[in-house]
C-alpha positions in Angstrom: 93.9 11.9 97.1 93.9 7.6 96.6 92.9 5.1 98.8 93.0 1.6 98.9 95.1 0.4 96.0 97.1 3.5 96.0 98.9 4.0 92.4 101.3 6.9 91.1 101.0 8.8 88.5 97.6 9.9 86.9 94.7 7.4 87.2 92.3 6.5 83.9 89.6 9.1 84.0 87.5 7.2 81.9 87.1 3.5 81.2 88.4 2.8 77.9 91.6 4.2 79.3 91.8 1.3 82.1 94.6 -1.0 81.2 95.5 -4.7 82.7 98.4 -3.0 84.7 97.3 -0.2 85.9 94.6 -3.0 87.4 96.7 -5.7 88.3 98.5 -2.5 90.0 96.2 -0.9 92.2 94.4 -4.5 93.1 97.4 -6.3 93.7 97.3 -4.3 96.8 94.2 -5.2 98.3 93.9 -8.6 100.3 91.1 -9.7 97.8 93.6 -9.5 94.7 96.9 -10.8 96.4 98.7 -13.8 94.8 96.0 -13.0 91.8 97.1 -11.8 88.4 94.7 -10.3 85.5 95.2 -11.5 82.0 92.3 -9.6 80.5 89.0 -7.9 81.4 85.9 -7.1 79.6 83.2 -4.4 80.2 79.5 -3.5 80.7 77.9 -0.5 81.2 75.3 -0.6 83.9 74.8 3.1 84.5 72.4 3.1 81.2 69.1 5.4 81.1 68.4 9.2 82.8 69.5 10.3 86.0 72.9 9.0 86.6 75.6 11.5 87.7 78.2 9.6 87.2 79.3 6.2 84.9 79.1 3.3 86.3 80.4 -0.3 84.9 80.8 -3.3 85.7 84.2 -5.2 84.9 84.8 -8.8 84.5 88.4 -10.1 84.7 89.7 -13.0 82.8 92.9 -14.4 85.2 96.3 -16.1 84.7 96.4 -16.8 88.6 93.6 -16.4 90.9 92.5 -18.0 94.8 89.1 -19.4 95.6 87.8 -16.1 96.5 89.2 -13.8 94.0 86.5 -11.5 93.3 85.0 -12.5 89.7 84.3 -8.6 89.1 84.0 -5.5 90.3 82.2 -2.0 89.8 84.2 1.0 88.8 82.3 4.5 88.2 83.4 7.4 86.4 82.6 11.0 86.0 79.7 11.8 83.3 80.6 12.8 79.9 78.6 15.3 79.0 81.1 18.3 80.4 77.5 20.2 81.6 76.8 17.5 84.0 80.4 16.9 84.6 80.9 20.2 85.9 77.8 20.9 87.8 78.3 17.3 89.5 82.2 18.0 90.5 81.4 18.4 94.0 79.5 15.8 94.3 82.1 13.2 92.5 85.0 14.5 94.8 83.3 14.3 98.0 82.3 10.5 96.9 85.8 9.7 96.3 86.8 11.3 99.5 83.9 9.3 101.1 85.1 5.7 100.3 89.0 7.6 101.2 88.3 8.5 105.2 85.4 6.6 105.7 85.2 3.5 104.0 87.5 1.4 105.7 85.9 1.3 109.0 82.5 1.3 107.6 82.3 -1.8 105.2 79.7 -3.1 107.0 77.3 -0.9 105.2 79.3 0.6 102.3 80.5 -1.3 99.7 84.2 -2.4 100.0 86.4 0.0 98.2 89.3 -0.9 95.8 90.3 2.2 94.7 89.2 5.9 94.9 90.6 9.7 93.4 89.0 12.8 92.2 90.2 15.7 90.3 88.0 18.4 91.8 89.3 20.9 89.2 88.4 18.6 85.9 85.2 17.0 87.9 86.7 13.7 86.8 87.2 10.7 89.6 87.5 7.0 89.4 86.3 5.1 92.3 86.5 1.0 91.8 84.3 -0.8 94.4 83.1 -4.3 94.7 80.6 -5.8 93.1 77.0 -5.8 94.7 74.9 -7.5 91.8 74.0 -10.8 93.5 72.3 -8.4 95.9 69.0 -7.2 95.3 68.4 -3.2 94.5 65.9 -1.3 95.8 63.2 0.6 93.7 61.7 3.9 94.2 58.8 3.7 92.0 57.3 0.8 93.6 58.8 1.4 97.3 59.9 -1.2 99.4 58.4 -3.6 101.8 58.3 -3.1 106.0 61.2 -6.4 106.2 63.5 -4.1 103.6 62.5 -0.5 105.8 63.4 -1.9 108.9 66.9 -3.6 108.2 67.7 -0.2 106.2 66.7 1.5 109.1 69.0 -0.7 111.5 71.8 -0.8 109.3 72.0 2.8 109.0 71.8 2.9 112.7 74.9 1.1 113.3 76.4 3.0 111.2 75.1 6.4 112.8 76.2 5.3 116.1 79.8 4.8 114.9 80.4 8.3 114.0 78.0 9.6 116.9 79.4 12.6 118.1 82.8 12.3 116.4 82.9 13.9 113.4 85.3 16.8 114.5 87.6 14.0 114.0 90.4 14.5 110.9 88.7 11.9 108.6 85.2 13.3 108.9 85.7 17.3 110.1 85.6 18.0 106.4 82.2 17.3 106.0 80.0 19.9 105.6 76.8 20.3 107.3 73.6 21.9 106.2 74.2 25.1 107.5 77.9 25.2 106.5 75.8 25.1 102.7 73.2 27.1 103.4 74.0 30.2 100.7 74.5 27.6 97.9 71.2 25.6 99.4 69.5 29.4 99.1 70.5 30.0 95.3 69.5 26.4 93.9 66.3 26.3 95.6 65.7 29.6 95.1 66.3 28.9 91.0 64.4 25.5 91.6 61.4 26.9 93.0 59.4 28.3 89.9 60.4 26.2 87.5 59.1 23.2 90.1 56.0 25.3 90.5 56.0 25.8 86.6 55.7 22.0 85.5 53.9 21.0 88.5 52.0 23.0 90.1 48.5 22.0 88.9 49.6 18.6 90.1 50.6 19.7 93.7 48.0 21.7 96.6 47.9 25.0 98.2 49.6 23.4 100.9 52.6 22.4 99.1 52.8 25.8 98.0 53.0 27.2 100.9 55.6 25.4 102.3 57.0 26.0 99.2 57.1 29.8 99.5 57.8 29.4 103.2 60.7 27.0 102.9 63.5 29.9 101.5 62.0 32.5 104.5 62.8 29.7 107.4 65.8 28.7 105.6 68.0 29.3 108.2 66.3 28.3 111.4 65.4 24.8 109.4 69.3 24.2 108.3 70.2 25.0 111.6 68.0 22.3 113.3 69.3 19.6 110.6 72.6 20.6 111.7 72.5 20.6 115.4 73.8 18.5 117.8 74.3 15.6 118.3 75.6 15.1 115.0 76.8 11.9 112.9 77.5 11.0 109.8 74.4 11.1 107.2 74.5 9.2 104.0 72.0 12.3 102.7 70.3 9.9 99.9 69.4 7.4 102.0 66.5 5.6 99.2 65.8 2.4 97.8 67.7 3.0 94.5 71.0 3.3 96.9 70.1 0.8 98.6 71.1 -3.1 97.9 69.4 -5.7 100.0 70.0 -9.7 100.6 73.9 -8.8 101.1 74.6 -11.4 103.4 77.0 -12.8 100.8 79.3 -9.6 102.3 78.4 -10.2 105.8 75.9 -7.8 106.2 72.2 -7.2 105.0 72.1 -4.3 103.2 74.4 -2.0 101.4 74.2 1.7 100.9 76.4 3.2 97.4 76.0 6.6 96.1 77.2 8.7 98.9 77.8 12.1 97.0 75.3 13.8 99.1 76.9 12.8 102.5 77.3 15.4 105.3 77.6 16.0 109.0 74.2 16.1 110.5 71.0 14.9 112.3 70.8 11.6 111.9 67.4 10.9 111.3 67.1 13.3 108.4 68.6 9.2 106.3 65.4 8.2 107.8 63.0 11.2 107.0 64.3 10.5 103.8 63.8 6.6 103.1 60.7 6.9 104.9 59.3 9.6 102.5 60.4 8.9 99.4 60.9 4.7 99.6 57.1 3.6 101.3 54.2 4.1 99.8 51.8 7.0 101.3 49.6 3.7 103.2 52.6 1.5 104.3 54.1 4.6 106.2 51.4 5.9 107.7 51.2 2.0 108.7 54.8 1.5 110.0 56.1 4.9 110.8 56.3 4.3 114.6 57.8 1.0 114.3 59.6 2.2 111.8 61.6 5.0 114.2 61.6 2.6 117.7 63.7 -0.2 115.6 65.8 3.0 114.4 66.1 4.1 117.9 66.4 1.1 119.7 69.3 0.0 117.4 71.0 4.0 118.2 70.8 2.5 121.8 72.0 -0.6 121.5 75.0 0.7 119.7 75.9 2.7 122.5 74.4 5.9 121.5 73.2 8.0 125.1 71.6 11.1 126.0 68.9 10.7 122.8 65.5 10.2 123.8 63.1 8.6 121.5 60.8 11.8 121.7 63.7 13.6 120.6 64.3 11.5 117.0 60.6 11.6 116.9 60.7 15.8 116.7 64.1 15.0 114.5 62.3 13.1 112.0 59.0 15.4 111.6 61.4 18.2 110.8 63.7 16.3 108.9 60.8 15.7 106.3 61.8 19.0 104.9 65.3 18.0 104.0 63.0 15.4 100.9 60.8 18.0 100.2 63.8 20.4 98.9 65.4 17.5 97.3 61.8 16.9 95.5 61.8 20.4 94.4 65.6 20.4 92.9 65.0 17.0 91.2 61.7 17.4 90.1 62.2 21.1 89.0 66.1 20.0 87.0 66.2 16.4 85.9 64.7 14.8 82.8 62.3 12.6 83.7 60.8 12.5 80.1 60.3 8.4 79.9 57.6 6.3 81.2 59.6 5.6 84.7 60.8 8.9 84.8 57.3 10.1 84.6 56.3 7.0 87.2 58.8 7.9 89.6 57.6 11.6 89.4 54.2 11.2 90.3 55.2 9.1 93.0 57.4 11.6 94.6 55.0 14.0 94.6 52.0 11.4 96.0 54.6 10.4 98.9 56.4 13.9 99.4 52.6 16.3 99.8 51.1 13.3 102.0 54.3 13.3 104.6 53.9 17.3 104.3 49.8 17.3 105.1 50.6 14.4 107.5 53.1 16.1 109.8 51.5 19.9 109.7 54.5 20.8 108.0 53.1 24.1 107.2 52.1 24.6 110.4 55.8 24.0 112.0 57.1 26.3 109.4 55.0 29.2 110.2 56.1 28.8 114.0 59.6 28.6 113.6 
């Protein structure tokens, strides 16, 4: 599988194997690079510190030829190194790849234009070359975002729900899976996650969270079954501020989503259940939470989208806040997050995560389902 700049022969895996033509190759291809020609490059790494999956860099060319708007540099991100990682992150690097393949090219206005994209889902390795997004300002989950940055995310992922509203039995997107199409794998990693979680937090958590905790693996099913139901769309499935790059206008539209590993067919406004509970503080979304759904819903409308009440997305959105608690659980319970923003972005997980549980009588839903 390539896109974009398509190239025979075996891509570089990793970067110190890139070489001026095997750039100058696959670019030459793309409208942005034509009548341009690379003389050299040079490298940075921008992926450094915990929690990266993959390797991402940013590369600077040095040009014999160029236009006007020849892009100055672009992002290219590899597979991790450490074969652990590598391996348990294969998945998650092909379907990325595959993302940018079928999806990217008529959805530019909220991901990231792509040069280049393959995978190797038996090595884990891929290679996915995208533009650059640093004059943009990223997002940060520690200190959450304001209500200006949660309501264009909210519209932007909108638009882009709306495109694939009801069409993802297409070819391009049927290969998606959705919750429920996961659900035994979803069962074994939450059901591994789930004590150690409990383990190193669970003096920091209440009986509440506990609860739902314990309850979450017994109403497994009916819960992936309403994350899954129709009408379905596209979800970007890690819809927070880190992924998130705002002030984009420079690429003709205000924000721009990357990372979409965790992508899937689904409910749409599990992206917002998400950026909601894990990118506002507990106050600002308690504050902005209506709002914050009628400019989601109003822009579903707008877009075209019909038959989806605004009382509906509401009772989508409430249950949706278990698909963050699980991913609160996995992270919390398997990633190193030993240093001092680790530890920060920890605490506020779990601040954010039990007051949108406690909130929405999360407990109380589960034990009716």
């Amino acid at each position: 599988m390539t896109s974009a700049g398509e190239s025979t022969g075996i891509p570089p895996w990793r970067a110190e194997d890139i070489s001026v033509e095997w750039l100058n190759d696959v670019l030459g291809k793309h409208p942005d690079f034509r009548d341009a020609k690379i003389a050299s490059f040079d490298m940075d790494m921008i992926s450094e510190g915990s929690g990266f999956v993959g390797e991402v860099l940013r590369i600077t060319f040095n040009y014999e030829n160029r236009t006007s708007s020849t892009p100055e540099s672009i992002a290219a991100k590899f597979a991790n190194r450490d074969p652990r990682i590598k391996t348990h992150a294969s998945a998650l690097t092909d379907k990325e790849a595959n993302v940018y393949h079928h999806l990217g090219p008529d959805s530019e206005f909220i991901m990231p234009k792509c040069y280049f994209s393959d995978s190797e889902p038996e090595t884990g390795d891929c290679a996915i070359l995208i533009e650059d997004l640093g004059r943009g300002r990223f997002g940060d989950n520690t200190g959450g975002i304001s209500e200006y940055d949660a309501k264009a995310a909210a519209r932007a992922i909108a638009v882009f729900h709306a495109k694939w509203w009801g069409r993802t039995d297409q070819e391009r997107t049927r290969w998606l899976p959705t919750q429920i199409d996961q659900a035994a794998f979803l069962k074994e990693r939450f059901t591994r996650s789930a004590p150690i979680f409990l383990e190193r937090f669970g003096e920091r958590v209440d009986n509440e969270y506990k609860e739902i905790t314990s309850l979450y693996l017994e109403k497994l099913i009916p819960i992936l079954e309403a994350a899954s139901s129709p009408p379905l769309t596209i979800v970007h499935g890690d819809f927070r501020p880190d992924n998130i790059v705002f002030d984009t206008g420079f690429r003709g539209c205000p924000i721009t989503a990357i990372d979409w590993q965790l992508t899937t067919q689904g409910n749409g406004a599990l992206d917002i259940s998400y950026l909601a509970t894990f990118g506002l503080t507990v106050d600002l979304r308690r504050a902005i939470e209506d709002s914050l759904l009628s400019v989601y819903h109003t822009t579903l409308v707008s877009e075209g989208v019909t038959g989806y009440s605004l009382n509906q997305c509401q009772t989508d959105y409430k249950t949706g806040i278990l698909y963050p608690f699980r991913v609160s659980v996995q992270a919390l319970a398997n990633l190193d997050l030993s240093d001092e923003r680790g530890q920060v972005l920890a605490q506020a997980v779990l601040d954010r995560t039990s007051a949108a549980l406690r909130d929405h009588d999360i407990a109380v839903l589960l034990r009716e389902m």
